[in-house]
C-alpha positions in Angstrom: -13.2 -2.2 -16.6 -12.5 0.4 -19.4 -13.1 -0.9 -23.2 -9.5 -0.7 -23.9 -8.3 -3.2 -21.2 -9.9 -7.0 -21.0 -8.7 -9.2 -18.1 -5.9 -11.8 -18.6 -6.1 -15.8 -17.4 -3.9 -14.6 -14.2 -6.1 -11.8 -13.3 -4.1 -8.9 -14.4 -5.4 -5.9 -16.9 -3.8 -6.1 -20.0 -4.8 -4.1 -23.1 -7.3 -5.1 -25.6 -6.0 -5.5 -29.1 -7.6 -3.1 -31.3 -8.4 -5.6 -34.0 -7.0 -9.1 -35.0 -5.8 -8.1 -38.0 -3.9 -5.0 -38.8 -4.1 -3.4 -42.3 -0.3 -2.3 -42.7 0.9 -5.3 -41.2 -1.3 -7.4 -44.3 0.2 -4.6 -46.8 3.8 -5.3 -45.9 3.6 -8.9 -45.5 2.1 -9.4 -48.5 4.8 -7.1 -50.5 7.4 -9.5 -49.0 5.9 -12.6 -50.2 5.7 -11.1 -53.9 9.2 -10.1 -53.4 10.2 -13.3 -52.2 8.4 -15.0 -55.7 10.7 -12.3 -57.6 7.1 -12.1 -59.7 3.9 -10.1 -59.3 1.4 -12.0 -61.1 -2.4 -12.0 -59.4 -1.8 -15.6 -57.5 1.3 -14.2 -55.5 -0.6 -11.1 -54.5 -3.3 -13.0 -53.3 -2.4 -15.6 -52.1 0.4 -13.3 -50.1 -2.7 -11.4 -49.2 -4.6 -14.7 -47.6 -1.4 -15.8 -46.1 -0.6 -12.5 -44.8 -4.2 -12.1 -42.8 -3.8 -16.4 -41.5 -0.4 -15.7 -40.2 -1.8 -12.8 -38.1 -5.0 -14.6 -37.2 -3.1 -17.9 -35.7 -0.6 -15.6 -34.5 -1.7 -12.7 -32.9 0.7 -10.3 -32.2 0.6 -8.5 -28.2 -0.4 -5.1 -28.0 2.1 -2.4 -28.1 2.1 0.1 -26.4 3.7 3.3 -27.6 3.6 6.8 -26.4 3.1 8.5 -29.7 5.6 11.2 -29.0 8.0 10.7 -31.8 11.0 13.3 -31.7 12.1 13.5 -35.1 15.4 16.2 -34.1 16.5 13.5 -31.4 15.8 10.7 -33.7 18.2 12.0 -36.4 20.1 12.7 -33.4 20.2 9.3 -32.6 21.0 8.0 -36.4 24.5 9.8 -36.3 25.6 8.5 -32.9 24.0 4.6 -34.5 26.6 5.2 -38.4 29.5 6.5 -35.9 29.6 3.4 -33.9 29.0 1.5 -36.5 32.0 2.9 -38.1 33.8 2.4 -35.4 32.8 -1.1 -35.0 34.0 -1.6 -38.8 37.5 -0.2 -37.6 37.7 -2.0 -34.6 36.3 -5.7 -36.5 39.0 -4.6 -39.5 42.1 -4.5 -37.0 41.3 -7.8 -35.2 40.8 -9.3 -38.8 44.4 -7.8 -40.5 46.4 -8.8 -36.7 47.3 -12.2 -37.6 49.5 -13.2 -34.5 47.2 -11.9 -32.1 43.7 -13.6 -31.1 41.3 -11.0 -29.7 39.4 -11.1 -26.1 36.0 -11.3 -26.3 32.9 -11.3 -23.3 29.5 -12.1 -23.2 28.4 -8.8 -21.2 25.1 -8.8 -18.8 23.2 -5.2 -19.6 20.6 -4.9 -17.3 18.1 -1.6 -19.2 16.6 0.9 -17.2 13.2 1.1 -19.0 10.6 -1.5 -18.5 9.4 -1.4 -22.3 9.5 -4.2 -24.8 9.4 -1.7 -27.5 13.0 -0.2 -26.2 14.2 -3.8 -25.4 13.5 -4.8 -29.3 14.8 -2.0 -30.4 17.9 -1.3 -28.3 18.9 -5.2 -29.2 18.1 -4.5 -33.0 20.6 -1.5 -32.7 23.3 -3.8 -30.5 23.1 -6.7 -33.1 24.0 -4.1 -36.0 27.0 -2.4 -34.8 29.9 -4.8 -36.1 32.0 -6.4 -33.4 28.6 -6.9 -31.0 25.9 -9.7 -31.0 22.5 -10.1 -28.9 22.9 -13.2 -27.8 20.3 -13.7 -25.2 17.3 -10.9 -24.3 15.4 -11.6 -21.2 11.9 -10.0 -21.4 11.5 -10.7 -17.7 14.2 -8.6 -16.2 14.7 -6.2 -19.6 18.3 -7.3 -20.0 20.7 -8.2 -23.0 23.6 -10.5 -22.8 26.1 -9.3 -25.7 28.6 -10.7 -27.2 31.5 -8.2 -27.5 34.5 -8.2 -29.9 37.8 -7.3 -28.5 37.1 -6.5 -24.9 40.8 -6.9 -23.3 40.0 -5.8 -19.5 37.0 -4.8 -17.4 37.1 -1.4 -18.9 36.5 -2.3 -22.4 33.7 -4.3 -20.8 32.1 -1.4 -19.0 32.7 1.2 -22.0 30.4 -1.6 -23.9 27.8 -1.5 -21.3 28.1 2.2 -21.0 27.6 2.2 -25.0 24.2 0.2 -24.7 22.8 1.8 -22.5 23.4 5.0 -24.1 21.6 3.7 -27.0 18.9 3.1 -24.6 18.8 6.2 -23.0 19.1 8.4 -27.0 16.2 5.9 -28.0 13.8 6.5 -25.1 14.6 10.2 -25.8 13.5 10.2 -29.4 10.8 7.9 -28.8 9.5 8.2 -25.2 9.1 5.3 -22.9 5.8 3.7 -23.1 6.0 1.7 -19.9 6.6 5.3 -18.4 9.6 3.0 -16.0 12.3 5.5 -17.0 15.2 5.4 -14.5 12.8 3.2 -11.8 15.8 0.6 -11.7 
């Protein structure tokens, strides 16, 4: 058994965390609670400091795994396609808001993803939740599929246009930042 891998209660490899507490993670916590006091004074910054280092001792984050090929072109890439949609959302939210007769049609859409990540899952459900007229409203890490919540969807092509949408926010993501779990296009 390598150094980086330690064996799991069910028997299975998984990868050792590299330390229990993570240096950046202390730093950022600990500028939120100061921001959170509206006050930096030396008992907020340590005591955010303390607090910062407990919360990741009794709750360890899992390890994840990323491939470390971050594609900046495809990333800004990605950032126009995320502000158009967005603004399309916006549009689309605005017109069901100013029809006053009219009540829209909404679904709650099953997306299975192709990758196997959790990285890709958390992100591709961060970007679905910020696009107005869209909600996460269930993400199964099991299966590595989101259940949306969709604003306006009339017939079963507005449904499939939204799935289509998702997963080509999956598919722009894995692009810019690799897939970790190297499961690409295996479902």
């Amino acid at each position: 058994m390598s150094p980086e891998m330690r064996k799991a209660r069910d028997g299975t490899l998984r990868p050792r965390r590299k330390g229990a507490v993570n240096p950046v993670l202390v730093v950022m916590l600990t500028v939120l609670w100061v921001a959170l006091w509206y006050e930096i004074n030396a008992f907020n910054v340590i005591s955010g400091l303390v607090l910062a280092v407990l919360l990741q001792i009794l709750f360890p984050l899992p390890p994840l795994r990323i491939d470390g090929r971050l594609r900046p072109l495809l990333l800004i890439g990605f950032g126009f396609f995320f502000t158009w949609q967005c603004f399309l959302g916006s549009l689309s939210v605005a017109h069901h808001v100013l029809r006053i007769r009219s009540v829209p049609r909404n679904a709650v859409i099953e997306v299975d993803l192709r990758s196997q990540s959790d990285f890709i899952l958390t992100l591709v459900a961060i970007v679905t939740s910020l696009i107005p007229g869209s909600v996460v409203v269930e993400a199964r890490r099991s299966t590595h599929t989101l259940f949306i919540h969709s604003l306006g969807t009339r017939d079963e092509a507005a449904v499939e246009r939204e799935r289509a949408r998702v997963l080509r926010s999956e598919r722009q993501l894995i692009r810019a930042f690799g897939d970790p779990a190297g499961t690409e296009g295996s479902r």
